[in-house]
N, C-alpha and C positions, 0 to 999 in steps of 0.2 A: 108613386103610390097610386096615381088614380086609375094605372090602369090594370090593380085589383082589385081594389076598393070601390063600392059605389054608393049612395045616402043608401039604399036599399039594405048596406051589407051591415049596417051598425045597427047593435043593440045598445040600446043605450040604457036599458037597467033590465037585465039581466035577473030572474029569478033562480037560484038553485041552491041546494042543500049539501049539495057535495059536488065532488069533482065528477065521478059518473054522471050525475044531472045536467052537468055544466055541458060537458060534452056531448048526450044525448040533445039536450035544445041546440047548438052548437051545428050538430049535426043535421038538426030538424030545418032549421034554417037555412043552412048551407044547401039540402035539396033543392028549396025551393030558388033559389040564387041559378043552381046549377044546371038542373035536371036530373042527378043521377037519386039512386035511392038513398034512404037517411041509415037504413041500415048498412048498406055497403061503405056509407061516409064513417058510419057511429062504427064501425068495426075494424076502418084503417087506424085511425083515431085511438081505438084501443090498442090495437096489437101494437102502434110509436109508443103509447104511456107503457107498454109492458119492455119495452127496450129500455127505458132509462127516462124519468118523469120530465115533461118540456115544463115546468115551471123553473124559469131561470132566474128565480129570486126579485126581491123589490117588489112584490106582491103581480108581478107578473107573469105569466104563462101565453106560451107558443105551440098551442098543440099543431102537426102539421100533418100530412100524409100525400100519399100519389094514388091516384087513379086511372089505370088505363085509359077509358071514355073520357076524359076531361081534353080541351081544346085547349086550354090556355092557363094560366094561374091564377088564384081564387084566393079573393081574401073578408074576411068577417071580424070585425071587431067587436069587442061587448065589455062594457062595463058590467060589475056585478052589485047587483042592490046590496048585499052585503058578502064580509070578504069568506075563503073558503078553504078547508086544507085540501091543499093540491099534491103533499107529498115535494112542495118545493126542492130546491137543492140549499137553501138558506132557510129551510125550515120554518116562513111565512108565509100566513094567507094571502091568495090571489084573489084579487077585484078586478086587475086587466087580464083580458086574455084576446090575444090575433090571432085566428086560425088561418091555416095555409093550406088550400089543396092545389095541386099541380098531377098535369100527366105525366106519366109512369117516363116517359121519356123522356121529359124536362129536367135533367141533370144542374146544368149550371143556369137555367131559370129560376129554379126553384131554390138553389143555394143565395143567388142573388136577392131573391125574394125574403130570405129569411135575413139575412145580411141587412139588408135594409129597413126591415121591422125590427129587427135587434136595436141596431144602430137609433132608429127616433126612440124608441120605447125607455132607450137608454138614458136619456136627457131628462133628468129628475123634473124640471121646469114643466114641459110638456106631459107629462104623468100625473102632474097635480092638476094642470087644466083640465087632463081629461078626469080626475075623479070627482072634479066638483062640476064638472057638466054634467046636464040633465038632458038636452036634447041631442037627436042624432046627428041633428044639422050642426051645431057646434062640435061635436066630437069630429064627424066628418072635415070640417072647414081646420081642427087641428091636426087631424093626419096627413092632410094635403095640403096643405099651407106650408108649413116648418121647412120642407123639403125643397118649395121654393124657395124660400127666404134663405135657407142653405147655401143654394148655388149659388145667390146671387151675392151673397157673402164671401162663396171662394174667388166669383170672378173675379169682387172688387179686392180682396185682397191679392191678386195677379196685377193686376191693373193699377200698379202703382210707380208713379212718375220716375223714370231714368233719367239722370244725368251724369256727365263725365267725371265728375266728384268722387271721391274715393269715401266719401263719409254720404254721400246723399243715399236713401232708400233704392233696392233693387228688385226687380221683379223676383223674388227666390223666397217665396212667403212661409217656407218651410226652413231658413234659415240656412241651407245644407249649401252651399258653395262660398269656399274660404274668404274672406274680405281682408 
């Protein structure tokens, strides 16, 4: 995560009155992060909401889009002072939202990138730190944290003692080879 995220790219209270709002600051912000124009952002942004709404429920949203001039992929978090209708797909307001830009060419970056905001956002635990955070520095220290602490979860579950015993624990932390 940190490397599209940066303390820079968090709102951490967010002001808007609707989802058009949300996305225009969104957008406004993401120039500056970027360089490219807010309007050429505010307008990818649209025509993805006009495909099929990125609010993917739990009071979340994913707006994303691609930009030809972008170098790398871009990410923006923002909490919202208060929650919004987004046209969800579960039919509640959003107060998270992670925007994602990526260049036009960035295929399985950019799917990756969403894959991996899906995936934290998902974790009810982490969505409640983030709404009752107030600063950027703490929302930021939860998007980039979890992820380590992730890994180092899967290694330790890999990393578990063999021996020649037909009952003792095996390295197979997904359970999937017969005993």
């Amino acid at each position: 995560m940190n490397e599209i995220i940066t303390p820079a790219s968090i709102i951490a209270n967010l002001r808007a009155g609707n989802k058009k709002q949300a996305l225009q600051e969104l957008a406004r912000k993401a120039a500056e992060l970027t360089g490219q124009h807010e309007r050429m952002i505010f307008d990818v942004l649209l025509e993805r909401e006009r495909l099929g709404t990125t609010g993917v429920g739990q009071g979340i949203a994913i707006p994303h889009g691609k930009l030809a001039s972008l170098d790398r992929v871009y990410g923006l978090f923002a909490r919202l002072e208060r929650a919004i209708d987004f046209d969800a797909i579960d039919e509640q307001p959003v107060d998270l939202m992670f925007l994602l830009l990526a260049p036009e060419q960035a295929g399985a970056d950019h799917l990756k990138a969403l894959a991996r905001v899906s995936r934290l956002l998902r974790d009810g635990a982490i969505c409640e730190k983030l709404r009752s955070s107030t600063s950027s520095e703490a929302i930021y220290a939860l998007l980039t944290k979890p992820v380590a602490a992730a890994e180092r979860h899967d290694v330790a579950q890999i990393k578990v003692t063999t021996t020649s015993r037909k009952d003792a624990p095996t390295a197979d932390p997904g359970g999937l080879r017969e005993r």
